[in-house]
C-alpha positions as CSV (number, residue, x, y, z in Angstrom):
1,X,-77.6,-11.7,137.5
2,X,-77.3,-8.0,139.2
3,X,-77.4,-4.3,138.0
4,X,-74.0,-3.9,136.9
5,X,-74.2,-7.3,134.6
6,X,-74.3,-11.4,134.4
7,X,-71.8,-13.7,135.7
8,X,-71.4,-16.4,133.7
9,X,-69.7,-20.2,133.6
10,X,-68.1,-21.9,130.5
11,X,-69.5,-24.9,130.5
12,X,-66.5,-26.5,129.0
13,X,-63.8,-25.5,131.8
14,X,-65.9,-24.9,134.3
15,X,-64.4,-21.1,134.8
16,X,-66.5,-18.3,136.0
17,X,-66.4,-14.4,135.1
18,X,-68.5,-11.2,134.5
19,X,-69.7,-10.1,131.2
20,X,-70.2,-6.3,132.5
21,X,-73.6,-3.9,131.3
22,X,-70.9,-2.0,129.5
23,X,-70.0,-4.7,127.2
24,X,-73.5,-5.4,126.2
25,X,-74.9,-3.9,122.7
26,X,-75.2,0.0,122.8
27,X,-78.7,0.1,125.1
28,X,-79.4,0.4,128.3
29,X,-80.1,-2.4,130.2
30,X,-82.4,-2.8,133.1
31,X,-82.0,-5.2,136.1
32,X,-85.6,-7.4,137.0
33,X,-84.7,-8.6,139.9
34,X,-87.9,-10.9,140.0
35,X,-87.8,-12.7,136.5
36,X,-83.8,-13.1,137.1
37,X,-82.5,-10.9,133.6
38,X,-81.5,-7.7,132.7
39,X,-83.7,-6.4,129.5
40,X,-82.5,-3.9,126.9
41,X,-84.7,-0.6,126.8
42,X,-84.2,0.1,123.4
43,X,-83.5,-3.7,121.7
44,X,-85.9,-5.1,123.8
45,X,-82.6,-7.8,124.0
46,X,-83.5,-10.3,126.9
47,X,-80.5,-11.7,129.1
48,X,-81.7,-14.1,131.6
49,X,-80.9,-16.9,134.5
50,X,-79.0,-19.7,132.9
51,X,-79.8,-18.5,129.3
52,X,-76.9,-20.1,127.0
53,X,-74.7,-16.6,126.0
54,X,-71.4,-16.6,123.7
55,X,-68.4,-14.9,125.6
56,X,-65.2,-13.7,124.4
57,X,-63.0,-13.0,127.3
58,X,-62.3,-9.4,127.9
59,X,-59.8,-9.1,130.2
60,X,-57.9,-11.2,133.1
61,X,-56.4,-9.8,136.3
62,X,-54.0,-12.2,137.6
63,X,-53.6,-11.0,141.3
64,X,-57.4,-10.8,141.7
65,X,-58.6,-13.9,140.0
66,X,-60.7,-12.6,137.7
67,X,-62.3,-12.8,134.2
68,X,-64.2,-10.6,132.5
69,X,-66.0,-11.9,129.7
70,X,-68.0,-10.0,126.2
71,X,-70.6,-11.0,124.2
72,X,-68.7,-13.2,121.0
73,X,-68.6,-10.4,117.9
74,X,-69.3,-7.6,120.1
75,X,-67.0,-4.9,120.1
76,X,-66.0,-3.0,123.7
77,X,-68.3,-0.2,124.7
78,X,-66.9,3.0,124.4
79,X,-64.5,2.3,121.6
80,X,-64.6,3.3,118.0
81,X,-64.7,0.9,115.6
82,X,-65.5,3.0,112.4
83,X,-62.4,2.4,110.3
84,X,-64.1,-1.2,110.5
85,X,-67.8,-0.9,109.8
86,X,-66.6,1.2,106.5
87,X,-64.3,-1.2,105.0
88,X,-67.0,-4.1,106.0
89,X,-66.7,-6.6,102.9
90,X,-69.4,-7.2,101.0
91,X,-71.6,-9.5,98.8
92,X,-69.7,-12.6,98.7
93,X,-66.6,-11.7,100.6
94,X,-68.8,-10.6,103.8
95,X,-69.9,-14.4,103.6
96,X,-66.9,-15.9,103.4
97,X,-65.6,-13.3,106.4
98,X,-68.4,-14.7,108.6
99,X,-67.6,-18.0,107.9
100,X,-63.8,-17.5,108.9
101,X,-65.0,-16.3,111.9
102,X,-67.9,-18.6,113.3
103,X,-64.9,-20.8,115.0
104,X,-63.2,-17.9,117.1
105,X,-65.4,-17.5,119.5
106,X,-64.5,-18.1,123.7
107,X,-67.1,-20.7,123.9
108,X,-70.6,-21.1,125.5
109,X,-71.5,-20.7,128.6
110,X,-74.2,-20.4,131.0
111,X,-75.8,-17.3,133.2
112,X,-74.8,-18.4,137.0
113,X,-77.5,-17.4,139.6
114,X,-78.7,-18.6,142.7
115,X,-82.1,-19.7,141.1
116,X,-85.6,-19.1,142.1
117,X,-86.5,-18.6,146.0
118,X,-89.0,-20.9,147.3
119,X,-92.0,-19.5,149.2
């Protein structure tokens, strides 16, 4: 957990990445060092040490070995997905859409941190 986002672990193929602030909902999110999570102003969204998240990996960089992850069904910040949210289905096609799409996410994983300091 830092300022700049979480790292997190699949649990399934034991591979590590970031999911960056910048990929998290459209808030801002505030680092608490102390309790371990970052905690949207706005939302009031709550991520925290080893709190089970859905990724969708972002981007890879070969040469520097790493992954950055997403939040599963989040879209990237700072691009425009209006086409989309107009021509959102609805009534029963909108269930049947969510449905098709429950299955596609990267898979869980787990915030990584170092844990709790002992006193």
């Amino acid at each position: 957990m830092t300022n700049f986002g979480l790292f997190v672990q699949l649990t399934r193929f034991q591979i590590e990445g970031l999911v960056h602030v910048t990929s998290l909902d459209s808030d801002y999110y505030r680092h608490d060092p102390i309790r371990h999570r970052l905690v949207g102003e706005r939302n009031g969204k709550v991520f925290g040490l080893t709190d089970a998240v859905k990724v969708e990996v972002a981007d890879v960089d070969m040469e520097h070995r790493r992954i950055d992850f997403k939040p599963a069904g989040e879209r990237q910040a700072g691009g425009s997905d209006r086409r989309r949210t107009r021509n959102k289905p609805a009534g029963k096609d909108a269930k049947a859409a969510r449905k098709r799409s429950k299955g596609k996410s990267g898979g869980k994983s787990r915030v990584k941190g170092k844990g709790r300091k002992r006193r």
